[in-house]
py3Dmol code that shows the C-alpha trace and the ligand (Angstrom):
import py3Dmol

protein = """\
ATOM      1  CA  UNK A   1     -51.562 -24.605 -12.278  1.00  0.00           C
ATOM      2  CA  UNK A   2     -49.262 -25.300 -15.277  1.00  0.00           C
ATOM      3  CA  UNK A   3     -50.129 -21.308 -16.874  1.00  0.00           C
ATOM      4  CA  UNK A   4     -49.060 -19.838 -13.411  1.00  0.00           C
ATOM      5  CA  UNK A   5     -45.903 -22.199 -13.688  1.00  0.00           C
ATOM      6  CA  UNK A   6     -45.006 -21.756 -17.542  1.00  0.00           C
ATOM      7  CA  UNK A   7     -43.672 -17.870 -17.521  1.00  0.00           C
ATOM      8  CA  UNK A   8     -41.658 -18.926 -14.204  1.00  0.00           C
ATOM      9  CA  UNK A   9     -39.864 -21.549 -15.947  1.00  0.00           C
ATOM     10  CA  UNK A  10     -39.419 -18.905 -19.001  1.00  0.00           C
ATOM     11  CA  UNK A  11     -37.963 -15.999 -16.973  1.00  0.00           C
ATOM     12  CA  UNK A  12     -35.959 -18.376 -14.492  1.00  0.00           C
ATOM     13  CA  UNK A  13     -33.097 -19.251 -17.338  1.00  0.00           C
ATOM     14  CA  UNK A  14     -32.489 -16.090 -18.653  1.00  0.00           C
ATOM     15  CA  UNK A  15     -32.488 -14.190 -14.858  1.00  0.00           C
ATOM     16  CA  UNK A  16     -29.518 -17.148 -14.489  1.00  0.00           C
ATOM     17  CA  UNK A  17     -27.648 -16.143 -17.911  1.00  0.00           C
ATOM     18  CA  UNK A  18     -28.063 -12.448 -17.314  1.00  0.00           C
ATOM     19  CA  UNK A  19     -26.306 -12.854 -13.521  1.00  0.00           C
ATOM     20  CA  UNK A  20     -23.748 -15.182 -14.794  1.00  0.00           C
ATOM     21  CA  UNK A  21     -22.870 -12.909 -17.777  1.00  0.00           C
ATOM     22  CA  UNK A  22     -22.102  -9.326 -15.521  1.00  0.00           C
ATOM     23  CA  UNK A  23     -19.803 -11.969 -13.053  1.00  0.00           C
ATOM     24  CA  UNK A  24     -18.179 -13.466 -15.981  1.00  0.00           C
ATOM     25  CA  UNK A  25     -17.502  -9.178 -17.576  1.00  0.00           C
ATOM     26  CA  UNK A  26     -16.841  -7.869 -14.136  1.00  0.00           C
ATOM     27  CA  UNK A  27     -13.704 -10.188 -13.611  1.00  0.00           C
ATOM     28  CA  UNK A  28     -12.748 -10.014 -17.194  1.00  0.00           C
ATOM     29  CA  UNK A  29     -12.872  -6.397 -17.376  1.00  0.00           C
ATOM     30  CA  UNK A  30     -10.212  -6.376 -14.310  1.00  0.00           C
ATOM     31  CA  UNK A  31      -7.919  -8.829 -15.576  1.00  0.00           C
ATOM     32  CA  UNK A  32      -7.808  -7.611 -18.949  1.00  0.00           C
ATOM     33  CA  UNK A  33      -7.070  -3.500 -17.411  1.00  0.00           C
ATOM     34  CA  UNK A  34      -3.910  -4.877 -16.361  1.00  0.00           C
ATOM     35  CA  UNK A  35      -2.374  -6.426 -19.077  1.00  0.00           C
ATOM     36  CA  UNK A  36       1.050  -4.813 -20.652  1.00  0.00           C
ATOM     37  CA  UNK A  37       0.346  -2.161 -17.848  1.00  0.00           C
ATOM     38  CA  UNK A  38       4.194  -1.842 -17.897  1.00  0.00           C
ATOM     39  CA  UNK A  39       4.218  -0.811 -21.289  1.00  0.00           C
ATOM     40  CA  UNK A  40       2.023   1.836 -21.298  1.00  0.00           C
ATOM     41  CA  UNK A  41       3.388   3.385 -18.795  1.00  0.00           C
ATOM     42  CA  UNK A  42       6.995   4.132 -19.903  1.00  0.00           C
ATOM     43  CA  UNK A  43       7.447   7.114 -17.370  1.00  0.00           C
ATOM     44  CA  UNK A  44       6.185   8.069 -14.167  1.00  0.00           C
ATOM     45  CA  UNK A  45       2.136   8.917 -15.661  1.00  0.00           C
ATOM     46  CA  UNK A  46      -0.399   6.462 -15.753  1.00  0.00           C
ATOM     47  CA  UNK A  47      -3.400   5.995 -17.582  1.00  0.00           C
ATOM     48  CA  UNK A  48      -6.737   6.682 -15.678  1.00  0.00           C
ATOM     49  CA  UNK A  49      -7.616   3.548 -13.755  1.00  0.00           C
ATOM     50  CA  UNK A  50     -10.085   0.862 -15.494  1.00  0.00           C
ATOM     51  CA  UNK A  51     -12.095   1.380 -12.436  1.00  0.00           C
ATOM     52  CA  UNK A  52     -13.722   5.186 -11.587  1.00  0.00           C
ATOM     53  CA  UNK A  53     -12.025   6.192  -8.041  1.00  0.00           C
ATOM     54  CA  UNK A  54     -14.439   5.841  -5.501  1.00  0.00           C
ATOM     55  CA  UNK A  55     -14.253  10.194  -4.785  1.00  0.00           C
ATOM     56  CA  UNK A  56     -12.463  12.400  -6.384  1.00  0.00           C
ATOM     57  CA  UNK A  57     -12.172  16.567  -6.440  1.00  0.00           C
ATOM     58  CA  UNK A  58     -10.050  17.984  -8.760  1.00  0.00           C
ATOM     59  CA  UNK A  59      -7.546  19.356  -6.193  1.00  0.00           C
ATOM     60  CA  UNK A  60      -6.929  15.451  -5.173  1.00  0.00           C
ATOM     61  CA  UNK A  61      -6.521  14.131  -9.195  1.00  0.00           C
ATOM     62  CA  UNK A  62      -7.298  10.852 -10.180  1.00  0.00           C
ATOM     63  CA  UNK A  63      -7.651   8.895  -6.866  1.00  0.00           C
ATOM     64  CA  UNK A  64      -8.707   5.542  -7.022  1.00  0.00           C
ATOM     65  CA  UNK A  65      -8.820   4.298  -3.676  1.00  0.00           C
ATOM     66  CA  UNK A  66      -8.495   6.277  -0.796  1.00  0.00           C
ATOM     67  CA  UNK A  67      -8.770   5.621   3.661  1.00  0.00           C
ATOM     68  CA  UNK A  68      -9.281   8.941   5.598  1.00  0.00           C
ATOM     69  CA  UNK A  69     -10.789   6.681   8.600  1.00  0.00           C
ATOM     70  CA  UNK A  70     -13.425   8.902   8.992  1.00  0.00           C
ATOM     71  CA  UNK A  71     -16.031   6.224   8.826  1.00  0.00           C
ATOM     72  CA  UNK A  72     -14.430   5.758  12.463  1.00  0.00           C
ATOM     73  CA  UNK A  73     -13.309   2.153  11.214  1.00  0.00           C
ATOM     74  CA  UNK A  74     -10.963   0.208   8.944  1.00  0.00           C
ATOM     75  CA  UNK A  75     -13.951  -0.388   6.503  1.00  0.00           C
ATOM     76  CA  UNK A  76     -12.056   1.466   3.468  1.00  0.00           C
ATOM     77  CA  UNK A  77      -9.621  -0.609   3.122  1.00  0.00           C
ATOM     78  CA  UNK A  78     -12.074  -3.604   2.278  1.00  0.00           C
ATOM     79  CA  UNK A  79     -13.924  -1.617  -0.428  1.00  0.00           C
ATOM     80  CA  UNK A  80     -14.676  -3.366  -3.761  1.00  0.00           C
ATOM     81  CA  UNK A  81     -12.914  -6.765  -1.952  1.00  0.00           C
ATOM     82  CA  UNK A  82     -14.795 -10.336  -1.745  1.00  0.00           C
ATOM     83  CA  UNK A  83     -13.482 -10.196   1.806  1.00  0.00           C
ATOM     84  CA  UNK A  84     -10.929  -9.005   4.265  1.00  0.00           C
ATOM     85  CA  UNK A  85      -8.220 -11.650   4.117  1.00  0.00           C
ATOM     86  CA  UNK A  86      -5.251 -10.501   4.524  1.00  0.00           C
ATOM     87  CA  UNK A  87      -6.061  -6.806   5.155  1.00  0.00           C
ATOM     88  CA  UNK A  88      -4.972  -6.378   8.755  1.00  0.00           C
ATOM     89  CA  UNK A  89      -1.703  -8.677   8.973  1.00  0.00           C
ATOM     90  CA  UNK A  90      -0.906  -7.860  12.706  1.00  0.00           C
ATOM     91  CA  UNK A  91       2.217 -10.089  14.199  1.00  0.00           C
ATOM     92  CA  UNK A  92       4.152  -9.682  17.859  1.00  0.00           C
ATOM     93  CA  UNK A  93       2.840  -7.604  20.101  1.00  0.00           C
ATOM     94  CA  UNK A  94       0.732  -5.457  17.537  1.00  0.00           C
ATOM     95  CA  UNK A  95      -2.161  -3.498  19.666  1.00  0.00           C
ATOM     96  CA  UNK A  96      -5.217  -2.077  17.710  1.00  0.00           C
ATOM     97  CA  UNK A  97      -7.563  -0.152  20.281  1.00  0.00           C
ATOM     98  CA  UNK A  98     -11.292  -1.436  19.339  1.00  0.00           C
ATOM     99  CA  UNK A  99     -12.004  -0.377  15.291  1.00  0.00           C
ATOM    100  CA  UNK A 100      -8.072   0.494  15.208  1.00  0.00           C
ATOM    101  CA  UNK A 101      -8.976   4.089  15.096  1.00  0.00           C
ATOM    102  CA  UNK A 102      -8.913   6.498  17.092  1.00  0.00           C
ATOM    103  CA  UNK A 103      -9.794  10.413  17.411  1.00  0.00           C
ATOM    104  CA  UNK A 104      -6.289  11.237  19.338  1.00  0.00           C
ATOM    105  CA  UNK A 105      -4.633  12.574  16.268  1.00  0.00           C
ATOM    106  CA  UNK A 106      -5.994  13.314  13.050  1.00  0.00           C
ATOM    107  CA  UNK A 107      -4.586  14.804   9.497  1.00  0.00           C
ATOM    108  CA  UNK A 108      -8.245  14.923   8.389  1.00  0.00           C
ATOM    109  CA  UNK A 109     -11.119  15.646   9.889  1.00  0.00           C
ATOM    110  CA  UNK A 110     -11.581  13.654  13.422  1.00  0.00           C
ATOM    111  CA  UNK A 111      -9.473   9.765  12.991  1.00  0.00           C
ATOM    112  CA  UNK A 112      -6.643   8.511  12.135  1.00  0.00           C
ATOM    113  CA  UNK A 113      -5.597   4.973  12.096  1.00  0.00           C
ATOM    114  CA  UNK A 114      -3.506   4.185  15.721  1.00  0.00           C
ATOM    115  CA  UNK A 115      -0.877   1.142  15.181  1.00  0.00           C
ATOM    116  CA  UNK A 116       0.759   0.197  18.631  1.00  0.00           C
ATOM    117  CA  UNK A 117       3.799  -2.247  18.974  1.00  0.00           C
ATOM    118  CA  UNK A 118       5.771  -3.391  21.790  1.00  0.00           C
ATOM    119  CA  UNK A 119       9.231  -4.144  19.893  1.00  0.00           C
ATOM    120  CA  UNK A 120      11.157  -5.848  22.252  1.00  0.00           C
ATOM    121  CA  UNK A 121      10.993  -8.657  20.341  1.00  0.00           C
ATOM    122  CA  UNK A 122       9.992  -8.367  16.284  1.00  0.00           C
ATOM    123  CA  UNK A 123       6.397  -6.926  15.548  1.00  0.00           C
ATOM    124  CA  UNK A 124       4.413  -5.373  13.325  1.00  0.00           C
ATOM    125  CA  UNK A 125       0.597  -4.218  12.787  1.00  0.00           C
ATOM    126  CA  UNK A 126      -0.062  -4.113   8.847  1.00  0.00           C
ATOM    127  CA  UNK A 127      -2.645  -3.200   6.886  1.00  0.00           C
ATOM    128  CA  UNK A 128      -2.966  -3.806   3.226  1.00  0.00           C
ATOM    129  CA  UNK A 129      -4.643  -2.989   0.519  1.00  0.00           C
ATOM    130  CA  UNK A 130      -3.718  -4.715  -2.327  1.00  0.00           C
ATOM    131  CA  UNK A 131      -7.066  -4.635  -4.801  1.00  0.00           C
ATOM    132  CA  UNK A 132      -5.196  -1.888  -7.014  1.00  0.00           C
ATOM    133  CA  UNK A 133      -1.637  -3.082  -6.871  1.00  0.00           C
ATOM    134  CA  UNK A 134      -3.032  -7.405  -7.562  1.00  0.00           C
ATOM    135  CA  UNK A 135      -3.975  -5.030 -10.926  1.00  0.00           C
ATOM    136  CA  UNK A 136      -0.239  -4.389 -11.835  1.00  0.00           C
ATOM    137  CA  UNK A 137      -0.399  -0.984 -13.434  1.00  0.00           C
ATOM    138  CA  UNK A 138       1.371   1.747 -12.167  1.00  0.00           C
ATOM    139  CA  UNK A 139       0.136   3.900  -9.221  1.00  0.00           C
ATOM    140  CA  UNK A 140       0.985   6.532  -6.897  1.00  0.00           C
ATOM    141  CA  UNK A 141       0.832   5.308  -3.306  1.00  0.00           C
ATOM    142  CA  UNK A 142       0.634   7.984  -0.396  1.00  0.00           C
ATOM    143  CA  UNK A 143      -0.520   8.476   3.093  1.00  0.00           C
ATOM    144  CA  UNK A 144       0.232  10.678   6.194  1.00  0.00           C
ATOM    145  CA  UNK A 145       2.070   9.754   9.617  1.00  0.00           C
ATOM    146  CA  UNK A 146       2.779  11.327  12.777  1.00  0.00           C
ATOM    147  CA  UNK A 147       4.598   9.957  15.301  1.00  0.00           C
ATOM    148  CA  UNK A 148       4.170  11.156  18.764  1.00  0.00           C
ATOM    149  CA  UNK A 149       7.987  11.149  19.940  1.00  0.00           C
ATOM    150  CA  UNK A 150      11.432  10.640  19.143  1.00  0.00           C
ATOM    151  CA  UNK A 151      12.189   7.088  18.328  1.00  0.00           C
ATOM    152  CA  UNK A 152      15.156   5.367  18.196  1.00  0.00           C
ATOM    153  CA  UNK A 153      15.379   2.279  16.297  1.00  0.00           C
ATOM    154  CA  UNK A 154      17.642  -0.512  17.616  1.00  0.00           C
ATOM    155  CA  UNK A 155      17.410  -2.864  14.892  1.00  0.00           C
ATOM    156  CA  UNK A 156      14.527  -1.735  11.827  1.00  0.00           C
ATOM    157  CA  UNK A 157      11.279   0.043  11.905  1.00  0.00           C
ATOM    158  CA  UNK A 158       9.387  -0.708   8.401  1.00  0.00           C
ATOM    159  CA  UNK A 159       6.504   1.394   7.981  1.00  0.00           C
ATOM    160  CA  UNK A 160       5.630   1.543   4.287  1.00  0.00           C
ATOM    161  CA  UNK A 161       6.532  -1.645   2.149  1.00  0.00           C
ATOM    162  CA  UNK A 162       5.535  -3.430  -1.272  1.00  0.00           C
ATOM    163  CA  UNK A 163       5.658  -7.671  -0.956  1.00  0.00           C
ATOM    164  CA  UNK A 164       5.135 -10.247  -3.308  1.00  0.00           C
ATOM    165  CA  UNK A 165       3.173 -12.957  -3.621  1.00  0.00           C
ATOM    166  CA  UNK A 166       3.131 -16.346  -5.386  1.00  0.00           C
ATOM    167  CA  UNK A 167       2.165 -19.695  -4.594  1.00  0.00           C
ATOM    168  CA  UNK A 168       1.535 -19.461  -1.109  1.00  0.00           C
ATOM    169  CA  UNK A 169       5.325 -17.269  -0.554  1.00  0.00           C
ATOM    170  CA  UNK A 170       5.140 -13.631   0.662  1.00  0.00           C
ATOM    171  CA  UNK A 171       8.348 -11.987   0.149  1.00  0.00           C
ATOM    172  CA  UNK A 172       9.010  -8.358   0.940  1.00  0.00           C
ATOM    173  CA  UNK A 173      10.538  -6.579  -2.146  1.00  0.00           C
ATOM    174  CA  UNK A 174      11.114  -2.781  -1.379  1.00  0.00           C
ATOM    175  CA  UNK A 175      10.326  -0.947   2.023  1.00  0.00           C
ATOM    176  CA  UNK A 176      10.609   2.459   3.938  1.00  0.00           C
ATOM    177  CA  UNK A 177      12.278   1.891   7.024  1.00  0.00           C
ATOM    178  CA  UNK A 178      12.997   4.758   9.158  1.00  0.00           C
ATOM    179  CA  UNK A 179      16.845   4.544  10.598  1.00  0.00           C
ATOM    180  CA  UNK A 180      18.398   7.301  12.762  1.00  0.00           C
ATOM    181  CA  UNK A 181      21.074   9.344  11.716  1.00  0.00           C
ATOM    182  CA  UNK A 182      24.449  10.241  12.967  1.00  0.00           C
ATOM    183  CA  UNK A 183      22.630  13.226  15.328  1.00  0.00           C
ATOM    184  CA  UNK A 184      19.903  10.449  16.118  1.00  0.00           C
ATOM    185  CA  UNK A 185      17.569  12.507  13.859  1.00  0.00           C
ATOM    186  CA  UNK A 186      14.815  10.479  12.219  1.00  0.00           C
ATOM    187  CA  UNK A 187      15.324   9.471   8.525  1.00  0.00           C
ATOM    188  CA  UNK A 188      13.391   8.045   5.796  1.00  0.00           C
ATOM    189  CA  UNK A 189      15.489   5.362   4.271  1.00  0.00           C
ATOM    190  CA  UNK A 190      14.328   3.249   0.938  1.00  0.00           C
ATOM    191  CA  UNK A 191      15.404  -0.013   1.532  1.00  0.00           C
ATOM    192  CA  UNK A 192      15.413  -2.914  -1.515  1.00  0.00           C
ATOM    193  CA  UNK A 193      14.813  -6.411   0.991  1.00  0.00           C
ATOM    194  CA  UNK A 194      14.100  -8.220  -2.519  1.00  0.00           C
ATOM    195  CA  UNK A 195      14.471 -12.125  -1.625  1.00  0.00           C
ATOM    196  CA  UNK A 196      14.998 -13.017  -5.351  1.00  0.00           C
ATOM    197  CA  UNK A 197      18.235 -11.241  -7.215  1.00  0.00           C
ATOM    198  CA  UNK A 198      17.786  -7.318  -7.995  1.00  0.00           C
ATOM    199  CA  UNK A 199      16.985  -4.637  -8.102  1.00  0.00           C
ATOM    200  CA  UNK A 200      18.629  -4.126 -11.251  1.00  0.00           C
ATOM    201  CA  UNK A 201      19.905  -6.864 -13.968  1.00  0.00           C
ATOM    202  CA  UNK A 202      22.544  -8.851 -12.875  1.00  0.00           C
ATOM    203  CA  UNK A 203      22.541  -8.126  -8.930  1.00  0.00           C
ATOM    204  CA  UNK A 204      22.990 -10.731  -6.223  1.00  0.00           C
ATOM    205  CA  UNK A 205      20.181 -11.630  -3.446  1.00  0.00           C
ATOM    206  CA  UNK A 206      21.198  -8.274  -1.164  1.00  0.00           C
ATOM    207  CA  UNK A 207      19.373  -6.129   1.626  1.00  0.00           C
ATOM    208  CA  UNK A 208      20.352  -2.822  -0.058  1.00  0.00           C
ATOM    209  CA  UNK A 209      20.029   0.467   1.581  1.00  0.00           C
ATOM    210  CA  UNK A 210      19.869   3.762  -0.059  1.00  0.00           C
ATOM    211  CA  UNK A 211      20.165   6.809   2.442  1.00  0.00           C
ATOM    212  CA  UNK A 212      19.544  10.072   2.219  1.00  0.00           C
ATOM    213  CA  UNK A 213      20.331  13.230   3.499  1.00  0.00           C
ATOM    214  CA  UNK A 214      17.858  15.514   2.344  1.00  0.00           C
ATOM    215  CA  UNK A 215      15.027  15.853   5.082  1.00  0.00           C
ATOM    216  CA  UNK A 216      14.378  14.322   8.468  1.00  0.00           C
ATOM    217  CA  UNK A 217      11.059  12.777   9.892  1.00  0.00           C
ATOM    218  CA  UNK A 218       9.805  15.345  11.951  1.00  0.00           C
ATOM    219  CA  UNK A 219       8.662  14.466  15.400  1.00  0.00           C
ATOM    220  CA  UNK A 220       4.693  14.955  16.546  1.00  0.00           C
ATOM    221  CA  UNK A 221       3.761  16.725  13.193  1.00  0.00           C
ATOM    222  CA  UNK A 222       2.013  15.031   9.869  1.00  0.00           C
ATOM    223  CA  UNK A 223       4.472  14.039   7.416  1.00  0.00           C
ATOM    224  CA  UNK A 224       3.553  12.987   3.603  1.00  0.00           C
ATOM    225  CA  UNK A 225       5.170  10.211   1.769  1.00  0.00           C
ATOM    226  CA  UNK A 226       4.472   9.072  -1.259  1.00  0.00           C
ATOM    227  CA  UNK A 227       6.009   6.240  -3.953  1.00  0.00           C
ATOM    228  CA  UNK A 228       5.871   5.880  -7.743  1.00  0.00           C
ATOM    229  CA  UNK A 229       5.798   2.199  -8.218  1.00  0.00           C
ATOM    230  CA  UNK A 230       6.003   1.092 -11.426  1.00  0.00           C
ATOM    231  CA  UNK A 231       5.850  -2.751 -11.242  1.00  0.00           C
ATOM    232  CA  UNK A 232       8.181  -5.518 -12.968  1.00  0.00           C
ATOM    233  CA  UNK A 233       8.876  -9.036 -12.588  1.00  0.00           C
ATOM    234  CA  UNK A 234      11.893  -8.536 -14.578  1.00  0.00           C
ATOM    235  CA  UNK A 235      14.217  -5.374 -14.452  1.00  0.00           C
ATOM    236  CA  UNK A 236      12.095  -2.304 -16.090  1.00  0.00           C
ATOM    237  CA  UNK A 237      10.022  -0.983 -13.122  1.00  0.00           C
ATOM    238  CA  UNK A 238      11.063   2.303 -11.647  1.00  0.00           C
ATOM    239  CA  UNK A 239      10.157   3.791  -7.985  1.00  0.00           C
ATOM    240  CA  UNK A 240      10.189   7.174  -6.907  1.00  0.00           C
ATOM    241  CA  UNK A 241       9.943   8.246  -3.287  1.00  0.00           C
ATOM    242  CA  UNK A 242       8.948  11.648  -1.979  1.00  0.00           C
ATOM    243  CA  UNK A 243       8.907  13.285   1.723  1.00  0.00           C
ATOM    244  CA  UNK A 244       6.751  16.120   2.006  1.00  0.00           C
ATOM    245  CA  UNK A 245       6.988  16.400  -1.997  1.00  0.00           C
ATOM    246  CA  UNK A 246      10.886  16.121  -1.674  1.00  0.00           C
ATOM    247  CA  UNK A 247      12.301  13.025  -3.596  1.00  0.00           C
ATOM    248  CA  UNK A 248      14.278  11.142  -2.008  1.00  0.00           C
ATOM    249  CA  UNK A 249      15.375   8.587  -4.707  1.00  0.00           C
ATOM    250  CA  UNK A 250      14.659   7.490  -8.361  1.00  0.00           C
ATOM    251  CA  UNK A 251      15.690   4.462  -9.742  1.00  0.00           C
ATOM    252  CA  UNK A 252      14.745   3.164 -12.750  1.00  0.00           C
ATOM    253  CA  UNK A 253      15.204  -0.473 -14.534  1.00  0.00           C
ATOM    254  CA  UNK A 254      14.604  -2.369 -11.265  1.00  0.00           C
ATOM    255  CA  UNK A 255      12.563  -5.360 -10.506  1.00  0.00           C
ATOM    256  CA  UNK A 256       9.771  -5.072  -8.197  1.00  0.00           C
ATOM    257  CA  UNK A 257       7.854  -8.273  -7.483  1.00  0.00           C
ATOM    258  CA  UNK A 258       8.286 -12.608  -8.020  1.00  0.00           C
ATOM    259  CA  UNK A 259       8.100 -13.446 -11.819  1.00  0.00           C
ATOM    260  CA  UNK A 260       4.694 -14.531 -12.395  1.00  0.00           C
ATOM    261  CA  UNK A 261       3.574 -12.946  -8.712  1.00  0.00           C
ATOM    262  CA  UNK A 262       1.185 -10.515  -7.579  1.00  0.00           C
ATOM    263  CA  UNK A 263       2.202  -7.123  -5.910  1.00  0.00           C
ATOM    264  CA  UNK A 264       1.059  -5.681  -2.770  1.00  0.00           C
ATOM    265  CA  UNK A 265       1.493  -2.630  -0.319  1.00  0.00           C
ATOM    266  CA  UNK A 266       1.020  -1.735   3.128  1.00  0.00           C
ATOM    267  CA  UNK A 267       1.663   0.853   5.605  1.00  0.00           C
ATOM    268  CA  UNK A 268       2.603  -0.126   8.993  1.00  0.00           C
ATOM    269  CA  UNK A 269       4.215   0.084  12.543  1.00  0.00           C
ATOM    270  CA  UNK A 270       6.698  -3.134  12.051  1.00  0.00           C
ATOM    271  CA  UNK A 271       9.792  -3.123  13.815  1.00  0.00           C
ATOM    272  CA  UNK A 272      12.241  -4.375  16.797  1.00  0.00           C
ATOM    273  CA  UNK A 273      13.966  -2.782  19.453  1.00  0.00           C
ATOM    274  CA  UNK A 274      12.132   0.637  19.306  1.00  0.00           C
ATOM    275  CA  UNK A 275      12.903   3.352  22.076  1.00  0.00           C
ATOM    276  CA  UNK A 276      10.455   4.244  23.620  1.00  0.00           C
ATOM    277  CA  UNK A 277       8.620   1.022  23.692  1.00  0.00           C
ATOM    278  CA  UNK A 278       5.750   0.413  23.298  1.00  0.00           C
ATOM    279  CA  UNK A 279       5.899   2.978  20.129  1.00  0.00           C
ATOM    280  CA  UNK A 280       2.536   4.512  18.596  1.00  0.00           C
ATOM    281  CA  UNK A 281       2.327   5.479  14.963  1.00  0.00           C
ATOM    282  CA  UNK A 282      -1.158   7.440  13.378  1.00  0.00           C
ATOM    283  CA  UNK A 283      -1.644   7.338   9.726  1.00  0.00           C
ATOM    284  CA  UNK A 284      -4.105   9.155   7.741  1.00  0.00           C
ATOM    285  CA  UNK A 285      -5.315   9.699   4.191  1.00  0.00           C
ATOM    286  CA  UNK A 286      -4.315   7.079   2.367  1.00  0.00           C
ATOM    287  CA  UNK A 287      -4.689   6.831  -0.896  1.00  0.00           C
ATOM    288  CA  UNK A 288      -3.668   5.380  -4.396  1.00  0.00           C
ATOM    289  CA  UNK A 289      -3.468   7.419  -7.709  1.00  0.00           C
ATOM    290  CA  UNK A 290      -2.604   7.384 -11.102  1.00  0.00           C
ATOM    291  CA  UNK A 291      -1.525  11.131 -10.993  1.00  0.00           C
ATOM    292  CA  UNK A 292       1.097  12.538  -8.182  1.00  0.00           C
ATOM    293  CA  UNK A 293      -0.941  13.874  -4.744  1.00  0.00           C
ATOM    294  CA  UNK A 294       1.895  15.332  -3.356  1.00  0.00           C
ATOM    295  CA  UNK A 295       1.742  17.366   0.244  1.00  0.00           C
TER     296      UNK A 295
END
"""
ligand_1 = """\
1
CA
Ca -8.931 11.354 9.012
"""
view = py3Dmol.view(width=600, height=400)
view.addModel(protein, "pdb")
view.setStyle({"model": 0}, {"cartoon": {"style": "trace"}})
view.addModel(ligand_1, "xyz")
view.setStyle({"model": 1}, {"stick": {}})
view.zoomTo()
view.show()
């Protein structure tokens, strides 16, 4: 009995050390791709990701996560996560038919993501990714709405923001709300919401709002928008928002997240007093880069 036990206890130790030594690299080898991620990135390119994207064609550049909901679920926003925590952060009257996908509109292929609020009172349905932006190195974040009908927004209507965390707090830093103009068009408006001082050196604590002119949100067509974040805890990030490849603003030398925190981003349907209410909003191909995707 003890020669059929001896090579057990032999192989038994080192199977241990060998599965504790990848867990040990894999985490290091994360942590230590994002530090001084600010400094190598002193304008708006970024190196290649630490980690290879999970598909990528050369007409799409260096993706390294990506949704196009055509697995007919909200499975790709969990990829490469422990677990789902915090993914879907739904709030008010947020309405996710089954999966949260449907096949009523689509930019790609057959499914889009379907986000339904009623705003009478505040609501929102969020979804998160926040593997890649927890990293803090610079990325490209984009994805594709459509919105059925002309909406007009009583009080806000968030539907792409970066937050915060730290210790527990969640504090929203910079958002894309969509406002109506003076002809009740739709408009994309960058909005700084940052709940510490910012964004730039030696600004109060101020819900800043920086319209534009330039383009309009179209009504039952795809639109693309995408944002340059460049992250900072102190006043030398930069962010760079595009409509359908037209920028709408560039500021550089602001803050972006808590000192010491962790960044995240989501796309959502998150507002109050919408007309027509309930509202719907589809979103498709999602997707972070370290290169621009544009339209
Ligand atoms: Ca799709």
């Amino acid at each position: 009995m003890s020669r059929i036990f001896q090579p057990c206890l032999l192989i038994l130790p080192l199977v241990m050390l060998v599965l504790a030594g990848c867990s040990v690299n894999a985490q290091d080898g994360r942590r230590s791709s994002n530090r001084n991620a600010d400094n190598r990135n002193k304008e708006a390119t970024v190196q290649p990701a630490a980690k290879p994207g999970i598909e990528r064609t050369p007409s799409q550049g260096p993706i390294v996560w990506q949704a196009d909901l055509e697995t007919g679920d909200l499975s790709e926003w969990r990829l490469d996560m422990k677990d789902s925590i915090g993914t879907e952060v739904d709030s008010g009257k947020c309405s996710r038919d089954g999966t949260g996908v449907t096949t009523e509109q689509a930019h790609s292929g057959a499914h889009s993501m379907k986000l339904v609020i009623n705003s009478q009172k505040t609501a929102g349905c969020r979804q998160f990714r926040k593997l890649e932006p927890a990293s803090g190195q610079s990325y490209y974040y984009s994805a594709w709405f459509f919105i059925p009908e002309h909406v007009q927004v009583g009080v806000f209507w968030n539907i792409f923001q970066f937050k915060s965390n730290i210790k527990g707090k969640s504090g929203l830093f910079w958002k894309l709300e969509v406002r109506n103009n003076e002809a009740g068009d739709m408009m994309i408006v960058p909005v700084w919401k940052g709940p510490i001082p910012g964004p730039h050196e030696g600004d109060g604590v101020d819900n800043i709002l920086y319209p534009q002119t330039k383009t309009i949100v179209p009504v039952a067509k795809w639109f693309h928008l995408e944002v340059f974040l460049k992250q900072s805890e102190n006043f030398d990030g930069q962010i760079i928002v595009w409509q359908d490849g037209i920028e709408l603003l560039n500021m550089q030398n602001v803050r972006t997240k808590y000192p010491g925190g962790i960044q995240n981003w989501s796309v959502n349907n998150y507002g109050n007093q919408l007309t027509p209410n309930p509202t719907t909003l589809y979103i498709d191909d999602v997707a972070i880069s370290t290169q621009r995707i544009g339209p």
